[in-house]
C-alpha positions in Angstrom: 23.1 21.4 -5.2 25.8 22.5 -2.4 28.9 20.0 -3.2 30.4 18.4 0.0 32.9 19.7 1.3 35.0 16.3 2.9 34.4 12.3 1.9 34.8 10.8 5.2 32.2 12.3 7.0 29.9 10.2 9.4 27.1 10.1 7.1 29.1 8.2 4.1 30.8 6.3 6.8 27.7 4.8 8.0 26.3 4.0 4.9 29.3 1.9 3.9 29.3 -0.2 7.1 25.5 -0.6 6.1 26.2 -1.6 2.2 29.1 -4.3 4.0 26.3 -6.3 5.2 24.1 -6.3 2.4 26.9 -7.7 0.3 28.3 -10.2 2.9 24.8 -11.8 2.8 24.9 -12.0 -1.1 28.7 -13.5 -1.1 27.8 -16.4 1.1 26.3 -17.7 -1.7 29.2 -18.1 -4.1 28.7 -22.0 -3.8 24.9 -21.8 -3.9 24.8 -24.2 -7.5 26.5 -26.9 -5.7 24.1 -26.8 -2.2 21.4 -26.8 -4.9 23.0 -30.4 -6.4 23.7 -31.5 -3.1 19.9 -31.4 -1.5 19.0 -32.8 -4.8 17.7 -29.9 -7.2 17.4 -31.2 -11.2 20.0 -29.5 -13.1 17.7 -28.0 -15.3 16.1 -26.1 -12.2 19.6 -25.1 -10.7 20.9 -21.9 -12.9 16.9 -21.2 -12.7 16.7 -20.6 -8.8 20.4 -19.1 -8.5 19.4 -16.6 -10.8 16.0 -16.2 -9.4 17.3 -13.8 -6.7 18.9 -11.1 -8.9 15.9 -11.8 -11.1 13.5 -10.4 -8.6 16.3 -7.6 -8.2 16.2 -6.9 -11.8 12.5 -6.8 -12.0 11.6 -4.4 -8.9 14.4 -1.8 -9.1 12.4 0.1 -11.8 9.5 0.3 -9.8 12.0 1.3 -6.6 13.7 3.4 -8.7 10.5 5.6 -9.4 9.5 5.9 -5.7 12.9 6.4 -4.0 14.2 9.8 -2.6 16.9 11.3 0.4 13.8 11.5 2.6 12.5 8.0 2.2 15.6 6.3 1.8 16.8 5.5 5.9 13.3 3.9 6.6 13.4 1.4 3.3 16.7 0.3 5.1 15.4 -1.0 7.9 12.5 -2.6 6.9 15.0 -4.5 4.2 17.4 -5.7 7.1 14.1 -6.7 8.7 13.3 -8.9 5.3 17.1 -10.0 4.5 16.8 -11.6 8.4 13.7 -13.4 7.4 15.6 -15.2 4.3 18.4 -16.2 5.0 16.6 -17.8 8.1 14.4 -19.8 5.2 17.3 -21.3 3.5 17.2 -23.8 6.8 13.9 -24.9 6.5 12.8 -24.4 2.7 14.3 -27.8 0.3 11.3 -28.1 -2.9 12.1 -25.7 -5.7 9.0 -24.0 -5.3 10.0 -22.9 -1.6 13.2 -22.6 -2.7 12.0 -19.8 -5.4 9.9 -18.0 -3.0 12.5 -17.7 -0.4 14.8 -16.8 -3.5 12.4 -14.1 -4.8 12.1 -12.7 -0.9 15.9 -12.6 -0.9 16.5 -9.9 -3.9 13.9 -7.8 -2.6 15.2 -7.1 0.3 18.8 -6.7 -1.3 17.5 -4.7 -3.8 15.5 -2.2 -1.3 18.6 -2.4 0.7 20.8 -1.4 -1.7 18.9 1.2 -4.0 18.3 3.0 -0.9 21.7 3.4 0.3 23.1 4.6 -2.9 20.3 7.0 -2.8 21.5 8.1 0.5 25.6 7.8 -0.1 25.9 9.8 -3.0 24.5 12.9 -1.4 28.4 13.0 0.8 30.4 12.6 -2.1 32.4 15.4 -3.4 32.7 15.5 -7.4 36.3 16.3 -7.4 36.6 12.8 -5.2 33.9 10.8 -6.7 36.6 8.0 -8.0 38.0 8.2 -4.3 34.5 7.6 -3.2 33.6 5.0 -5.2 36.4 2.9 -4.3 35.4 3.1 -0.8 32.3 2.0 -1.4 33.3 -0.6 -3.4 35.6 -1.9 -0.5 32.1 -2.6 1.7 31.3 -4.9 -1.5 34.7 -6.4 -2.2 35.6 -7.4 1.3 32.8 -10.3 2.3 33.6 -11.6 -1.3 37.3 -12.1 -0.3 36.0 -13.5 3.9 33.2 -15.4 3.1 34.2 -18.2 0.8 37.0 -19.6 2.8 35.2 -19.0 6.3 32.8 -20.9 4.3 35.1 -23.6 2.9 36.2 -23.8 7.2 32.5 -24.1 8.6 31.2 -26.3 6.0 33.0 -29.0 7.5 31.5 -28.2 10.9 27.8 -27.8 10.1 25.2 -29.8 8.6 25.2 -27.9 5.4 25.0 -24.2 3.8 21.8 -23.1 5.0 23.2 -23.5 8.8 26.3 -20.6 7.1 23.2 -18.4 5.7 21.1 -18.5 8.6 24.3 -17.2 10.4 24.9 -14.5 8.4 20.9 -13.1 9.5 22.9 -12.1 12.9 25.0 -9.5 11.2 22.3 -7.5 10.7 21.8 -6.4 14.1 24.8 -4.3 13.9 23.6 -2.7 10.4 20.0 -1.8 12.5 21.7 -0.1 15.2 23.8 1.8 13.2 20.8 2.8 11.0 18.7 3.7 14.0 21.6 5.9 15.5 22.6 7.7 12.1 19.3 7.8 10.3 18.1 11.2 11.1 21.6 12.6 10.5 21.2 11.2 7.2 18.3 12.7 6.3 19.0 16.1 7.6 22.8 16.2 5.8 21.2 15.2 2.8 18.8 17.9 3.0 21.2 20.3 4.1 23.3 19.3 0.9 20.1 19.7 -2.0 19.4 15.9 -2.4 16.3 15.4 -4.0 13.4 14.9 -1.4 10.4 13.9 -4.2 10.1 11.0 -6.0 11.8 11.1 -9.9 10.1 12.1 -12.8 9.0 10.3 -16.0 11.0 13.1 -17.7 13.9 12.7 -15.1 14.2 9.0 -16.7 13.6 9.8 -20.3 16.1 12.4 -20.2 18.8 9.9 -18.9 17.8 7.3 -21.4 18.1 9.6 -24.2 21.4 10.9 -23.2 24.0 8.8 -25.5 27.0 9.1 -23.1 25.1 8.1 -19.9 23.5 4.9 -22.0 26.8 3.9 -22.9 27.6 3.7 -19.6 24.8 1.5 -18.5 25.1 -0.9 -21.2 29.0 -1.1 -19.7 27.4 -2.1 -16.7 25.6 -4.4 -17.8 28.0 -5.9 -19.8 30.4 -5.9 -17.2 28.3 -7.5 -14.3 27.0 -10.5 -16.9 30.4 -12.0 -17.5 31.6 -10.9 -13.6 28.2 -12.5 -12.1 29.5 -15.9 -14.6 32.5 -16.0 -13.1 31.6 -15.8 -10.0 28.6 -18.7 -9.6 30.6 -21.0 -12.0 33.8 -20.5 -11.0 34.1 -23.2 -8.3 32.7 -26.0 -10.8 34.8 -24.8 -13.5 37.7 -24.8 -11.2 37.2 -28.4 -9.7 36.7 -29.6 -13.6 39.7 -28.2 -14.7 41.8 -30.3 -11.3 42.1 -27.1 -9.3 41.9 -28.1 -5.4 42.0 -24.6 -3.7 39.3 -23.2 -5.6 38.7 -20.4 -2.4 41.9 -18.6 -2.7 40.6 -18.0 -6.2 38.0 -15.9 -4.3 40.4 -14.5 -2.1 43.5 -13.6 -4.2 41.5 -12.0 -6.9 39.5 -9.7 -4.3 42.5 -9.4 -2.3 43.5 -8.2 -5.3 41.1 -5.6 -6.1 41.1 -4.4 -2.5 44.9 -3.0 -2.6 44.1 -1.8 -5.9 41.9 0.5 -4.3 43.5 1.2 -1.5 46.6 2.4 -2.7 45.1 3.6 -5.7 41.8 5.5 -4.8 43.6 9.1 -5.0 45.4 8.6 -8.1 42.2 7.4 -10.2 40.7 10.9 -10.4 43.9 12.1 -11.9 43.3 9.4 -15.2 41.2 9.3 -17.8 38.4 7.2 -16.1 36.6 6.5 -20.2 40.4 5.2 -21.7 41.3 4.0 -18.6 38.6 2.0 -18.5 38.5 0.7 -21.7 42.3 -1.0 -21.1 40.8 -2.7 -18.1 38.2 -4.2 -20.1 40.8 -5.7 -23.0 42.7 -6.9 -20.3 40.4 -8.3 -18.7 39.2 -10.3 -21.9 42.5 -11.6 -22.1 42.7 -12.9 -19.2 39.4 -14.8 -18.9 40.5 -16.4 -22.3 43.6 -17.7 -20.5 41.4 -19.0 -17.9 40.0 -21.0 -20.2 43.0 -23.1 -20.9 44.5 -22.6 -17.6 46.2 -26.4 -16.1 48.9 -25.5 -13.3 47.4 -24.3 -10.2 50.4 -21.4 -9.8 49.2 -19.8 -13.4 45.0 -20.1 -11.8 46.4 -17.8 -9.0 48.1 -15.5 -10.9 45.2 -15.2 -13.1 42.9 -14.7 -10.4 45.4 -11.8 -9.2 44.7 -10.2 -13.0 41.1 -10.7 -13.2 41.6 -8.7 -9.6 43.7 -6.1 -11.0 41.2 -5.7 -14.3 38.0 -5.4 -12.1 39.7 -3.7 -9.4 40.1 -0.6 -11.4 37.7 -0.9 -14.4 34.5 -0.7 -12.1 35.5 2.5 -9.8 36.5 4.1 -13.1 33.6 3.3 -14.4 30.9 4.5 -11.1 33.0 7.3 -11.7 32.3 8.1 -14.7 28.4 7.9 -14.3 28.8 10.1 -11.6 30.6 12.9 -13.3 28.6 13.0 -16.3 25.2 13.2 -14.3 23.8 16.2 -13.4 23.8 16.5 -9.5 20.1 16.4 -9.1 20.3 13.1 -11.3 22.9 11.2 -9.9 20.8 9.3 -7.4 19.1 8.0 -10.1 21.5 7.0 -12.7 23.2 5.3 -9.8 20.4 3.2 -9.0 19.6 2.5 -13.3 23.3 1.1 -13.1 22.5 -1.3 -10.2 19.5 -2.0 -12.5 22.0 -2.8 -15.1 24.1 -5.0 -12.7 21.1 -7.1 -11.2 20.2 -7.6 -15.0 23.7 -9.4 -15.3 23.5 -11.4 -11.9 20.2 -12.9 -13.8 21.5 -13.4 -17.2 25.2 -14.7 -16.0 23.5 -18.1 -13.9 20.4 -18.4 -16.2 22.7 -18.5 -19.3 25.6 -20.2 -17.2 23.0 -23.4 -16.4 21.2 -23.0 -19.4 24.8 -24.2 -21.3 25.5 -26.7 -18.6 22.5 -28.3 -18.8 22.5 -28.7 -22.5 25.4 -30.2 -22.2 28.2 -28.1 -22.4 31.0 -28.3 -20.6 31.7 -25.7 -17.8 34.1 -24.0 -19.5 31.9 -22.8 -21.9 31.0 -20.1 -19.4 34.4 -18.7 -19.9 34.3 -18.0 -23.6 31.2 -16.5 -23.2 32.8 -13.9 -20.5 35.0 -13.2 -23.3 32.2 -12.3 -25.0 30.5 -9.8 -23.0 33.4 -8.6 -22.0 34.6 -7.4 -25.5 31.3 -5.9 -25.9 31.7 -3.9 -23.2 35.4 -2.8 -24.0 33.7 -1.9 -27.5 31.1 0.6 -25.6 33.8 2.0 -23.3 36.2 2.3 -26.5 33.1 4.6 -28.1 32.5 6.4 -24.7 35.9 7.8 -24.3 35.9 8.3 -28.1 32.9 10.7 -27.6 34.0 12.5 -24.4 37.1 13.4 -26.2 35.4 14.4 -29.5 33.6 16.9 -27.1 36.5 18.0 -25.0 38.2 18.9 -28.5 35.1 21.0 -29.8 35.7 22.8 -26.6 39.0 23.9 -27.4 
């Protein structure tokens, strides 16, 4: 496969604005738990149905995963902006659990088509030499509605009848997303041609070989390791922030993804001059640290400047590691190991909420969730610590 030759070309451009969307519509829904308490949803249903949308993630992207290529990529896209209109249009109408779950289940499908396809797409137009560069662009389309949407949430809530008025909102951002697609989607197709993407459909070999490769599985358990105690955070951090007397709990959102978005800003071109694996691996141990602080946490100031370091931690720790998946995989694979690391990463948006409500609910406090962030979290630094321990094991034989 022909590397190319420049990052910022229109292709990868495009795709970014596209991924921006996606993850606006899936950021909305930071306060989802509490809309489900306030239309009156049992408790025990509540981590249930907010994990029920990265569920149905979790459970299709194998079968997307099998069936996706270049070629076929642009044309899942749209009929995924067409499905993402169509739920968060539900959310108005839809109040019994059942509905609820079916509009839930609609929801990460179409996120899940959404996104597998345009990381299909996007990492055809990324140079190797640039890939943590890249990444950290890309990770700016799903940083940014994580830092807007909660407090332009917090603002409107005040002014419409209730949540589902925000999410039906959202459905007319996608009209910009179409047009773009329908403008750029041939382009795509042929630059990814011209580049050697894969234009057939993956191989049962194509995924054994990945699985069986120790330093690419090493990485997806990272991943998924990663994403359980970031998708905890994230759904139980407004609860656990309320119970612990913090009254701002937005610019929680905001600072720490304010955070992450300098960090990659100013830091995009320097990350492929580190050691992504050890690099990594700090993030991760400081990151443990500071979720443990969180747990004890009682002045507002010393929340915000935690929320900065959690910013800081995840800010560099997930470019490095994208990175590092996509310079260990062989070109014609990366595609695909791309997409088994979003598998990874929907796997954690189910487990975080299901295991979040599942303490709740038994009656745990809130801040359970916190220690068991810590948990993952260390078992993640563990993996990254054997990773980079392998890599230079194998850079030393080479010497």
């Amino acid at each position: 496969m022909e590397e190319p030759r420049r990052l910022y070309s229109l292709e990868f451009i495009a795709v970014t604005v596209i991924m921006l969307f996606a993850f606006l519509n899936i950021a909305v829904f930071y306060s989802f738990y509490t809309y489900l308490g306030r239309i009156g949803v049992p408790p025990v249903w509540r981590g249930f149905l907010l994990g029920l949308e990265p569920m149905a993630a979790f459970l299709l992207r194998p079968f997307v995963i099998s069936r996706l290529h270049a070629g076929n990529a642009p044309g899942l896209m749209a009929a995924s902006l067409v499905m993402l209109v169509l739920a968060l249009m539900s959310y108005r109408y839809v109040l019994s659990v059942p509905g609820i779950a079916a509009v839930r289940i609609l929801h990460g499908t179409a996120f899940v088509l959404l996104v597998s396809a345009a990381f299909t797409v996007v990492v055809n137009f990324i140079p190797r030499q640039r890939s943590a560069e890249g990444f950290s662009v890309i990770s700016l389309a799903t940083l940014i509605p994580y830092a807007v949407m909660p407090p332009v949430t917090e603002y409107l809530l005040g002014r419409v009848e209730s949540e589902a008025d925000i999410y039906a909102g959202v459905a007319f951002l996608a009209l910009p997303a179409a047009v773009l697609l329908l403008c750029i989607g041939k382009r795509m197709i042929a630059a990814a041609k011209a580049g050697g993407a894969a234009f057939s459909r993956p191989s049962f070999a194509d995924v054994r070989e990945n699985i069986r490769n120790r330093d690419i599985a090493l990485l997806f358990g990272i991943n998924f390791f990663i994403y359980i105690s970031h998708a905890t955070v994230f759904f139980f951090m407004k609860d656990f922030a309320l119970a612990a007397g913090m009254k701002n709990v937005g610019a929680f959102f905001t600072i720490y993804t304010a955070v992450m978005i300098a960090v990659r800003l100013l830091g995009s071109r320097i990350f492929d001059r580190l050691d992504k694996l050890r690099t990594l691996s700090a993030a991760m141990a400081a990151l443990a640290v500071c979720l443990l602080a969180l747990r004890f946490v009682s002045s507002e100031v010393i929340f915000f400047v935690l929320a900065a370091v959690y910013g800081l931690c995840v800010g560099v720790g997930i470019p490095m590691l994208n990175a590092a998946l996509f310079d260990i995989s062989p070109p014609r694979h990366r595609g695909l190991n791309t997409n088994i690391a979003l598998f990874m990463m929907d796997g954690g948006f189910f487990l975080g909420p299901y295991l979040g409500g599942a303490l709740i609910a038994a009656g745990c406090s809130v801040s359970a969730t916190m220690i068991s962030c810590v948990f993952f979290v260390l078992i993640g630094c563990g993996l990254s610590v054997a990773a980079a321990g392998r890599a230079s094991g194998r850079a030393g034989s080479r010497q």
